[in-house]
C-alpha positions in Angstrom: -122.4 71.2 0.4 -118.6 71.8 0.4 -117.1 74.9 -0.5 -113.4 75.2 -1.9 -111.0 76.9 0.3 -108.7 79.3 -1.7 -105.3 77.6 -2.4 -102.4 78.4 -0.7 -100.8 79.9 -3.2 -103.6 82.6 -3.5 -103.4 83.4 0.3 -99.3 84.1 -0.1 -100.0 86.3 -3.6 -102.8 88.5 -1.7 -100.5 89.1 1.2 -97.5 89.9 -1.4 -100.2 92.1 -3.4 -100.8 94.3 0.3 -97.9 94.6 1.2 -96.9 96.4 -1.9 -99.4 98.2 -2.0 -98.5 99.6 1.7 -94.8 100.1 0.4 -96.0 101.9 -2.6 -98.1 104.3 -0.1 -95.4 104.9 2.2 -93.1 105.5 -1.0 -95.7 108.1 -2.0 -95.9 110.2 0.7 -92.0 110.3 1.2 -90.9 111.5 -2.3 -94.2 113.0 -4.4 -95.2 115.1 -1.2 -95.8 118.6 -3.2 -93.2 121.6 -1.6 -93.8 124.8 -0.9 -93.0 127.1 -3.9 -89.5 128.7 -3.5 -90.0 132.7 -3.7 -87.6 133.2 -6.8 -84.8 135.9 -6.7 -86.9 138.7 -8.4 -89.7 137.9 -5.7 -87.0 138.4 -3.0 -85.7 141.4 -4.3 -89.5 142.6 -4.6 -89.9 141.7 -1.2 -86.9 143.3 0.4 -87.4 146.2 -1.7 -91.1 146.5 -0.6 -89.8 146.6 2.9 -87.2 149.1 2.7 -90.1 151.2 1.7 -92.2 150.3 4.1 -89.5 151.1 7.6 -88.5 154.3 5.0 -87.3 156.9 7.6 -88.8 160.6 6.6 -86.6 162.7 5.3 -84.6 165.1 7.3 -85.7 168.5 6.6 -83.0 170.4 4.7 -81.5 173.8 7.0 -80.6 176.6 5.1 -76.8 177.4 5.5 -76.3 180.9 7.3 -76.5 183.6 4.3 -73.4 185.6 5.0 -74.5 188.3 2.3 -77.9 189.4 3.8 -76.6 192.4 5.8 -74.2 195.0 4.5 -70.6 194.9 6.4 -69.6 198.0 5.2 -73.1 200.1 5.6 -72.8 201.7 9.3 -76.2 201.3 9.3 -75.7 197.7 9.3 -76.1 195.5 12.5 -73.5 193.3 10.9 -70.8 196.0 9.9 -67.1 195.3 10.4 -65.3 198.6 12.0 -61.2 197.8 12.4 -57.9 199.4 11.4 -58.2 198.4 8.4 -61.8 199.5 7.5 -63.1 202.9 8.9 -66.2 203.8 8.8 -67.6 205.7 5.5 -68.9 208.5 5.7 -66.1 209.6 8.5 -68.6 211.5 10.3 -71.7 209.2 10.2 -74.1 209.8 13.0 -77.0 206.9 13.3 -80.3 208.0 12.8 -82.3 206.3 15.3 -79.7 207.3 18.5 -82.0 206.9 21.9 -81.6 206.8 25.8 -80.6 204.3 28.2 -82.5 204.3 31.6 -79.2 206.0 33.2 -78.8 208.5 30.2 -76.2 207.1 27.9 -76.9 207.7 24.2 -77.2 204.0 22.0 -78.8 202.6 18.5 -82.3 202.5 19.4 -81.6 198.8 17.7 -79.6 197.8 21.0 -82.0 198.9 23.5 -84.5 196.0 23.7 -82.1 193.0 24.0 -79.3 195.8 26.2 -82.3 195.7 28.7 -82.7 191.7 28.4 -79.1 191.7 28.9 -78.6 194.0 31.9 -82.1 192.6 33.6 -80.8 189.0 32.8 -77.5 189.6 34.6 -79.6 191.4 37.6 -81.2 188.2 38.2 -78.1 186.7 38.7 -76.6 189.1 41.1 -74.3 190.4 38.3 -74.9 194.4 38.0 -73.7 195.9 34.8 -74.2 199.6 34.7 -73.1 201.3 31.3 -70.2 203.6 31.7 -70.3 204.5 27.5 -72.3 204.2 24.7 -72.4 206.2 21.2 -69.6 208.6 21.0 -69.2 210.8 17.6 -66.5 211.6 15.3 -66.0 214.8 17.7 -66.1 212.7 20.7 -63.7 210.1 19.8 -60.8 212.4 18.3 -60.9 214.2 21.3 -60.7 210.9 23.3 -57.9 209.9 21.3 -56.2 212.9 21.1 -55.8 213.0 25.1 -54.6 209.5 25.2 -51.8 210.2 22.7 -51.0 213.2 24.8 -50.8 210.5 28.1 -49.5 207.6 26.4 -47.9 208.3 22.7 -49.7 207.2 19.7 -48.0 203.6 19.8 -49.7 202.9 23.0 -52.9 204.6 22.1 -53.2 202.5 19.0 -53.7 199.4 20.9 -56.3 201.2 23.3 -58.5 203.5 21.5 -59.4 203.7 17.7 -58.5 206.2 15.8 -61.7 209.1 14.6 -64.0 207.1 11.9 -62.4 203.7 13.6 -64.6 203.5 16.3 -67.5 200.8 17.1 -68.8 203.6 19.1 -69.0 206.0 16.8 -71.8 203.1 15.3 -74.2 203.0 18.2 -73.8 199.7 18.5 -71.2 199.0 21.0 -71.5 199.9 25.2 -68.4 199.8 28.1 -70.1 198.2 30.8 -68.8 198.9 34.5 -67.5 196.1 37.1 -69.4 197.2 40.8 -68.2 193.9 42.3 -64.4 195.3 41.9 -63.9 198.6 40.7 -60.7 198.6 40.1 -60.4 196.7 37.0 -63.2 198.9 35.7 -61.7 199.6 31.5 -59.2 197.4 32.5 -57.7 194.2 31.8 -58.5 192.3 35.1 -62.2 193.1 33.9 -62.3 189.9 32.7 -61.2 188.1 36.0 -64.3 189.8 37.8 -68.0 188.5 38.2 -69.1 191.0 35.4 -66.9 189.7 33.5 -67.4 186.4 33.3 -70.7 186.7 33.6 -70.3 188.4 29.9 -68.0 186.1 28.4 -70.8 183.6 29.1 -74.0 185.6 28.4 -74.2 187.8 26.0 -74.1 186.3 23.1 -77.4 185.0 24.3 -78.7 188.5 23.8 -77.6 189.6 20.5 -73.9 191.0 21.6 -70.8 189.7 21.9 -67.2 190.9 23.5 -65.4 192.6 20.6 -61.9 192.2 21.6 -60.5 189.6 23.2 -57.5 187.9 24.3 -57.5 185.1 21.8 -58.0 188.2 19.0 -55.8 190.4 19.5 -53.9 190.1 16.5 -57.3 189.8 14.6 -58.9 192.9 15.9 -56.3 194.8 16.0 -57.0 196.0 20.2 -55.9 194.4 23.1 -58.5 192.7 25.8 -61.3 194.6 26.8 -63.9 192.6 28.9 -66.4 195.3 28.9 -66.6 196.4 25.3 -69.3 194.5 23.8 -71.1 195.1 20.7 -74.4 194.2 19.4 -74.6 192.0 16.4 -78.4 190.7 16.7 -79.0 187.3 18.2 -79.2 185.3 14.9 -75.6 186.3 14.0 -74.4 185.6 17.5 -75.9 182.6 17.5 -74.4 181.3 14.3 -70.9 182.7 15.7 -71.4 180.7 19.1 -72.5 177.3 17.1 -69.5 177.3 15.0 -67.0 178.3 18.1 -66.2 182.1 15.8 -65.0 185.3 18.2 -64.6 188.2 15.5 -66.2 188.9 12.9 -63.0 189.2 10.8 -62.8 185.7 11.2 -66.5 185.3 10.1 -67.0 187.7 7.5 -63.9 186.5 5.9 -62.5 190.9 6.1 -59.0 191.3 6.8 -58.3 192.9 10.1 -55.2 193.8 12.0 -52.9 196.2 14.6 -51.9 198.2 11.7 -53.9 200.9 10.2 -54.7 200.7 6.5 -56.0 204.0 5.7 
């Protein structure tokens, strides 16, 4: 039995037929290939957003600023009190009411005496001796002290050395004249400074609560010139704040008026 083969034309119209059907497949998977959904603008906002929060630092914790107003500066009772020409110490004749010993004798505010001995013990371990030469001195004590220096030097002179009765730092219990062993010549005086006592001072003792009342750089401030050895004790939180922001008086500080001339 013969069997028809397919014509010709059938054979060219089934190899047209496959290849277009190849194109059309290769046509498909180049353009109608779904794409990945575009994150729209509010989903990239969301997104950065969600990561700030995510890497979100803590919060630094807020410091209180220094409060200025927590201790009297006029109460002599005060650690923080301001004694200068121009503010004497009320009542005239105050006498503190917790006055104690030193281990060689000298009279202080029983306030001083922990961080004095921190101080002195500090600057022992050092090599640096600091014996105290004065401490408290009353209303008494201190016009007679001025009186004689007027009667060696004039009152001029005196003014810029020694405060006038009701004047006095010392008369608060609060401030100490430290000696120089290492050279005692400049002992009370200028050259204090220069000397290993000195320095040692300068660089310490605000570490401990005090700090050196008058000063070169103060002079007009404080109304005294330079004394090296006169420190007095403010309390280590003040002195502290006072050291941070780069402050030497506490005229400066306190914001009180100071001065060479006396005001009352």
């Amino acid at each position: 039995m013969n069997i028809a083969k397919p014509s010709r034309k059938l054979h060219y119209i089934f190899i047209i037929l496959t290849v277009l059907t190849i194109v059309g497949i290769v046509l498909g998977l180049l353009f109608f290939t779904p794409k990945a959904a575009t994150p729209s603008a509010t989903t990239a906002v969301s997104t950065i957003k969600t990561t700030g929060q995510t890497k979100q630092e803590p919060e630094k914790p807020v410091v209180p600023s220094f409060d200025k107003k927590r201790l009297s500066t006029t109460d002599p009772s005060s650690l923080w009190v301001v004694v200068n020409k121009s503010h004497k110490i009320t009542p005239a004749e105050y006498t503190p009411g917790d006055l104690s010993y030193t281990t060689n004798g000298v009279l202080v505010s029983g306030q001083i005496l922990p961080d004095l001995n921190a101080l002195i013990a500090a600057a022992g371990a050092k090599g640096v001796t600091l014996p105290i030469i004065s401490g408290y001195r009353s209303y008494a004590n201190q016009t007679t002290l001025y009186n004689n220096y007027v009667a060696q030097y004039g009152q001029a002179v005196t003014d810029t050395i020694s405060a006038r009765p009701g004047h006095s730092e010392h008369q608060l219990g609060l401030a100490v004249d430290l000696g120089t062993p290492s050279n005692p010549g400049c002992s009370l005086k200028a050259c204090f400074a220069t000397t290993a006592e000195g320095v040692w001072l300068a660089t310490h003792a605000q570490e401990y609560g005090f700090i050196v009342r008058y000063t070169a750089e103060n002079t007009d401030i404080t109304g005294y010139d330079p004394e090296g050895w006169h420190i007095r004790y403010i309390g280590r939180e003040l002195a502290a704040e006072m050291k941070s922001q780069n402050i030497t008086s506490l005229e400066t500080f306190f914001d009180i008026s100071g001065g060479k001339v006396y005001a009352n």
